[in-house]
N, C-alpha and C positions, 0 to 999 in steps of 0.2 A: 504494500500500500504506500505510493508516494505521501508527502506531507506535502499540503497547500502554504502558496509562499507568506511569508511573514504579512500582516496585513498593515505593520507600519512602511514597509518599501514602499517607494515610489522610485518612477523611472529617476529623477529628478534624482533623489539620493542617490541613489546605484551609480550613476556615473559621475556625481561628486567622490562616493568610496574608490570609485577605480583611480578619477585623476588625483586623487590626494593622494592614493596609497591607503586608504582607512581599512587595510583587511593584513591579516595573517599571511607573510609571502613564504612563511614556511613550510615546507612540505608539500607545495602547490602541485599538481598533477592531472593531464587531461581527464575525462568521465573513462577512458581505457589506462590511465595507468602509465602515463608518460610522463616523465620529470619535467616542470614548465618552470623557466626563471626569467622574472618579470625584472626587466632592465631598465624600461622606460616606458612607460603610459601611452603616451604619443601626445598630440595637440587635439585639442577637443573640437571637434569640428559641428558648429551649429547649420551648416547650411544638408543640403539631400545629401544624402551617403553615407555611410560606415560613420559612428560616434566616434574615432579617435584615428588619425590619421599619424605615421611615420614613427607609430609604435616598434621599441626592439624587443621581441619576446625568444628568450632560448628555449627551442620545445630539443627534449631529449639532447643531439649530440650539435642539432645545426642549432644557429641564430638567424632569425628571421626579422626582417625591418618591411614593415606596411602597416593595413589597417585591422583594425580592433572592432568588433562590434559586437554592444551590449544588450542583451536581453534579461526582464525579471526570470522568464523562464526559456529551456532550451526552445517549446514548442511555437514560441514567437518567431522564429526566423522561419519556420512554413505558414504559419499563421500571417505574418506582412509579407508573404509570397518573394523573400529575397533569397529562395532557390530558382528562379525567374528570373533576377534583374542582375545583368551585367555588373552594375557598378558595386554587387557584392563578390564578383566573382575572385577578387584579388584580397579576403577578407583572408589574415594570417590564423586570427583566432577568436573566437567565440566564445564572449564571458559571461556565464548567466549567473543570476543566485541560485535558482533551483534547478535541477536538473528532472524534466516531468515528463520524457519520452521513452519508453520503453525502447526503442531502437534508434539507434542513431545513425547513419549513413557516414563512417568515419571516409570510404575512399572517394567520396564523393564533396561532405561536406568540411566545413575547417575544422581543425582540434576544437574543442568546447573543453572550458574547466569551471567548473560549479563552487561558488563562493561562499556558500549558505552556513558553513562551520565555519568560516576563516573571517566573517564579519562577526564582532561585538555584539553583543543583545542591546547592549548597555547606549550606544552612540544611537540604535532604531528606536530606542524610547523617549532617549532627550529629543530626538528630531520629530518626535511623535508629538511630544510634551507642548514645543514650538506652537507646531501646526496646530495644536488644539487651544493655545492660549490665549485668553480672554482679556489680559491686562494693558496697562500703557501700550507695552514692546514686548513682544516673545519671550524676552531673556531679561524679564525684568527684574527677576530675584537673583541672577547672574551678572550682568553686564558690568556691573561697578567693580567686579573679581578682575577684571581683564587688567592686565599690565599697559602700562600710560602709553609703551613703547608702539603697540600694538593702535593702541586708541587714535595717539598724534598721527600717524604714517595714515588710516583709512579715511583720518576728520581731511586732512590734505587732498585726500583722493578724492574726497566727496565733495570739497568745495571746490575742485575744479572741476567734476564732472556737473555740478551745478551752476558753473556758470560758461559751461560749454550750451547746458541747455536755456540757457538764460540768451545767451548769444545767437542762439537761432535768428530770433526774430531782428536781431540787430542786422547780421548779416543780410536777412533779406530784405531791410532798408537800403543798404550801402549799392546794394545790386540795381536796387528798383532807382536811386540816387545818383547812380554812377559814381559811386564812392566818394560823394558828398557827406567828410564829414561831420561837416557841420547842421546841417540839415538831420542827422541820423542822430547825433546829440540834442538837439532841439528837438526832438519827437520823444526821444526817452526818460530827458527830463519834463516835459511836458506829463509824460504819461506819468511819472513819479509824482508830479503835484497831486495826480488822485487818487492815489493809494489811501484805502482798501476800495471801496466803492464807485468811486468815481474817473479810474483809470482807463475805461476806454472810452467815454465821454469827452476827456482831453487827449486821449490817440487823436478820434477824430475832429478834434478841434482846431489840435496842430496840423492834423494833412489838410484840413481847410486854408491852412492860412501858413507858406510855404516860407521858410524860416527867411530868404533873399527879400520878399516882400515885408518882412516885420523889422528887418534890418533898412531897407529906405524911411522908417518910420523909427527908428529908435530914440534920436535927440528929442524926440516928442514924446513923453509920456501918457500925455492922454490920447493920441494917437491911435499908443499899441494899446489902450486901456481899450479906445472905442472898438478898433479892430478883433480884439478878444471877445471882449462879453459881446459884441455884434453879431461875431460870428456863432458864439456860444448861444443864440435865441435871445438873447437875454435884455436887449433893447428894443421891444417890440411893446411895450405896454404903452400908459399915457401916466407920464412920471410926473411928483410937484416939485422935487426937488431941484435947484438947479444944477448940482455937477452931472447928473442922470442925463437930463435934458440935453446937455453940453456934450455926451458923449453920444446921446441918438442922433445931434445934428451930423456931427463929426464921421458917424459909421456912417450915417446916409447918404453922405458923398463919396466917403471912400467905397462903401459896398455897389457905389451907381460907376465908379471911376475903374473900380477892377471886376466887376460883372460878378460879385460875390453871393453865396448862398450860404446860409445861417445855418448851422445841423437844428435836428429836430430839438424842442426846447425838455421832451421828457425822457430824453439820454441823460440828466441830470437828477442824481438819489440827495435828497433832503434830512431825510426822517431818519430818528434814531443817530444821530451822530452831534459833536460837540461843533460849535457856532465858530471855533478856529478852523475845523475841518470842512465849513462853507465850499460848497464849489467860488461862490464869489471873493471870497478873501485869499483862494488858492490863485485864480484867476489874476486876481491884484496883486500877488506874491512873483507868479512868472511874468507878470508885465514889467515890473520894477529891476527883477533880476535882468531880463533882456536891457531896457534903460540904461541898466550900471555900467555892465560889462560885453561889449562891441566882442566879436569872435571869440563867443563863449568856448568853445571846442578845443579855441589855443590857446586861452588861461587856464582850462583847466588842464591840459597837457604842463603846464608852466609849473603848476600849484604843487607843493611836494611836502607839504605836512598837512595835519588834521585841521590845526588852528589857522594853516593859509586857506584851507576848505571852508572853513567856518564865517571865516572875513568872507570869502568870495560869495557865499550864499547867505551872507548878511543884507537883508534889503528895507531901505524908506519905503512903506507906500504911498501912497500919496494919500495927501490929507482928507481927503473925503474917507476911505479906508481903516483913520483912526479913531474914529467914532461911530460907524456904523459897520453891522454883518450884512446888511441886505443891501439893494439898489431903491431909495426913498422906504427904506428901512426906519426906523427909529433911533434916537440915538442911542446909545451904549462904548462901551471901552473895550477895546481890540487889542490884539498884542502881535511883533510880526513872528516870522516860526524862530523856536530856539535851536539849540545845538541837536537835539534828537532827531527833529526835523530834516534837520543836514546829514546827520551820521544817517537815515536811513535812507538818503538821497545817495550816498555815497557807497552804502554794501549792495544795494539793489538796483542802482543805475552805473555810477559814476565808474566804480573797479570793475565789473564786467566789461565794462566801454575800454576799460583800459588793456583791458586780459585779450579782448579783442583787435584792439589799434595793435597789439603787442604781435598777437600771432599774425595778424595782416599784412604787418611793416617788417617782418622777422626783428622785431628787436625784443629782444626776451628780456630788458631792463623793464618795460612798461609793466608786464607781467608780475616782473619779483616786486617791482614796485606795491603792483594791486596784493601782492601777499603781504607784503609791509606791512601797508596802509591799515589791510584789515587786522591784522594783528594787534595795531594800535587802539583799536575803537571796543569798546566794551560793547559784551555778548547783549542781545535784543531780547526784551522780555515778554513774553506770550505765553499761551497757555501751552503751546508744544514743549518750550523752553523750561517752563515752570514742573512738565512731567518728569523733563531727563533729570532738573536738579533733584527733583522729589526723590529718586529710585539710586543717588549716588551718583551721576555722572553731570560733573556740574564742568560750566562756562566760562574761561575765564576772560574772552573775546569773543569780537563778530565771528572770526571765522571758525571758531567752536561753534556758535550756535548757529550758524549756517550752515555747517555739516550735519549738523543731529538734526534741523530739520530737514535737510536731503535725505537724511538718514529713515526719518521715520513715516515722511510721506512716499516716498520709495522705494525702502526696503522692508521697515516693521510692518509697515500698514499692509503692505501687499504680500509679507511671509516669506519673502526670499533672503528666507536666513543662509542659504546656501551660497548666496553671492556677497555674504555681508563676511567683513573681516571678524567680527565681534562672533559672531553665528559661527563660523567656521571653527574660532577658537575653540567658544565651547563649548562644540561637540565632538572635538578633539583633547578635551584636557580628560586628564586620566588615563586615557586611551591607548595613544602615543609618545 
């Protein structure tokens, strides 16, 4: 009577145990009895064909160099009919867990050696434990065991690979720009002015209003004012005020002068947020910044510390701005953004922008730069931020907690502890 396979395996594990090594290479031997000496795994190959490719495995007296390919059990490889398909036809050896065929076709098909004693019980149930776990992260009652050595090398890895995917969209500005990049800066700090809510409301506010055009207007502040909230919907009512007023005349010509179209006015979220966080006083925040500083793109290539960041995104509004949140608003007291404001202009726009320029211009100073930079700015506080400290794994910069949350909306959240450095560890400790 064969025994049915472990019901913690998945394909998924099984060929993380093979490319780690996670099994017993002692004693190893095909399902007939041949001595098998596993030299090299091979490369893990995700696209059609054989799981591991340029594997060196010693079966009995020769050594052989090619492909590997993994099954839970032997009867898989008739079962996906690759007795059939060519591109297994150069397959050196077949590794199952279970071996569940009463015959095996040895002169026909590759050696097979069955793993199913030579894997741990012990690493199938922590991976089990993973998958079934209901808390923060996976490895919540673990994760803070892990050595710092292990931690720093993956938070690294993760916040470049987060701001590789950060740079997508930048890149296909530059493209759609013709690698304008100033125009590509202008759109990202734009969209940074509306973070959480209101960020693709000012995407599209900016592609309204093309950063060349906001630059023949800049020595004028109420200019880029009217130009803004113009195009933002946001001068269309019958105002009492007179700076309002001053700014519908001002858009009415410019919007008759450039053939301009207003985006729609309920792209714009209100409710439930703090009266700094106004689309309007954001709006009055990028008009002022444009105003200060003429080819924003190459001061901030210039700027090389936090507190030059902080000056540089230090801005006047203008004085209608300092007493009201609305447009014929009522009055009240206003404040313009502080240093937060900026640091997260600067983890979520500005060093991306830089990691980018860096790999575009092959200059890999911009780069170490943006790892500086970030290492300089204290870790962001949220409620992702607040789980990792709570469980032991605490922040001591941005680019700590911009790795744990690449970490956790990418890897915890989705259970791919097997691609996580933390996960790998331990379900490896003990072990090996």
């Amino acid at each position: 009577m064969i025994a049915s396979v472990s019901p913690l395996l998945t394909e998924d594990l099984f060929q993380h145990i093979w490319k780690c090594r996670l099994f017993n290479t002692t004693g190893l031997t095909t399902i007939d009895g041949v001595p098998v000496e596993v030299q090299y795994t091979g490369v893990h190959n995700h696209d059609a064909g054989p799981d591991f490719t340029a594997a060196k495995i010693k079966i009995g007296n020769t050594l052989w160099a090619g492909n590997v390919e993994l099954h839970v059990r032997t009867s898989d490889w008739y079962r996906h009919g690759h007795q059939h398909n060519q591109q297994y036809s150069n397959v050196i050896l077949h590794v199952v867990f279970e071996h569940d065929v009463a015959f095996y076709d040895t002169d026909h098909m590759p050696p097979c050696i069955a793993l199913e004693q030579q894997i741990p019980k012990m690493l199938l149930s922590r991976y089990e434990d993973f998958r079934q776990a209901s808390a923060f992260v996976p490895c919540e009652y673990s994760a803070s065991q892990v050595p710092d050595l292990i931690w720093n090398n993956w938070k690294e890895r993760l916040l470049i690979e987060r701001w590789e995917r950060k740079t997508t969209t930048l890149h296909t500005w530059l493209l759609q720009t013709k690698y304008n990049w100033e125009e590509v800066c202008y759109r990202a700090i734009a969209q940074s002015f509306g973070v959480p809510v209101n960020a693709p409301a000012f995407l599209q506010l900016a592609q309204s209003l093309p950063h060349n055009l906001l630059t023949r207007h800049r020595p004028s502040l109420l200019q880029l004012e009217a130009l803004l909230f113009g195009q933002a919907g946001m001068l269309q009512e019958a105002f009492e005020d007179e700076y309002p007023l001053e700014l519908q005349q001002e858009y009415n010509y410019l919007r008759h002068k450039y053939k301009l179209q207003p985006i729609p006015t309920h792209l714009w979220k209100w409710l439930r947020m703090r009266p700094a966080s106004f689309p309007t006083l954001r709006i009055a925040s990028l008009a002022a910044l444009l105003h200060k500083t003429p080819h924003l793109f190459s001061k901030i290539l210039e700027t090389e510390t936090i507190t030059g960041f902080e000056q540089l995104f230090s801005v006047q509004l203008s004085a209608y701005w300092h007493e009201h949140y609305h447009l014929d608003g009522p009055l009240t007291q206003t404040y313009c953004p502080g240093k937060l404001a900026v640091h997260n202009i600067l983890i979520n726009t500005i060093l991306p922008l830089f990691f980018l320029y860096g790999r575009e211009k092959g200059l890999s100073y911009y780069q170490d730069r943006a790892l500086d930079l970030i290492e300089q700015l204290p870790a962001e506080e949220n409620r992702i931020t607040q789980g990792w400290d709570d469980i032991g794994v605490c922040q001591k910069s941005a680019l700590d907690s911009q790795a744990l949350l690449q970490l956790k909306q990418n890897y915890c959240d989705k259970k791919r502890c097997l691609e996580c450095a933390i996960g790998a560890k331990l379900l490896r400790q003990g072990i090996i």
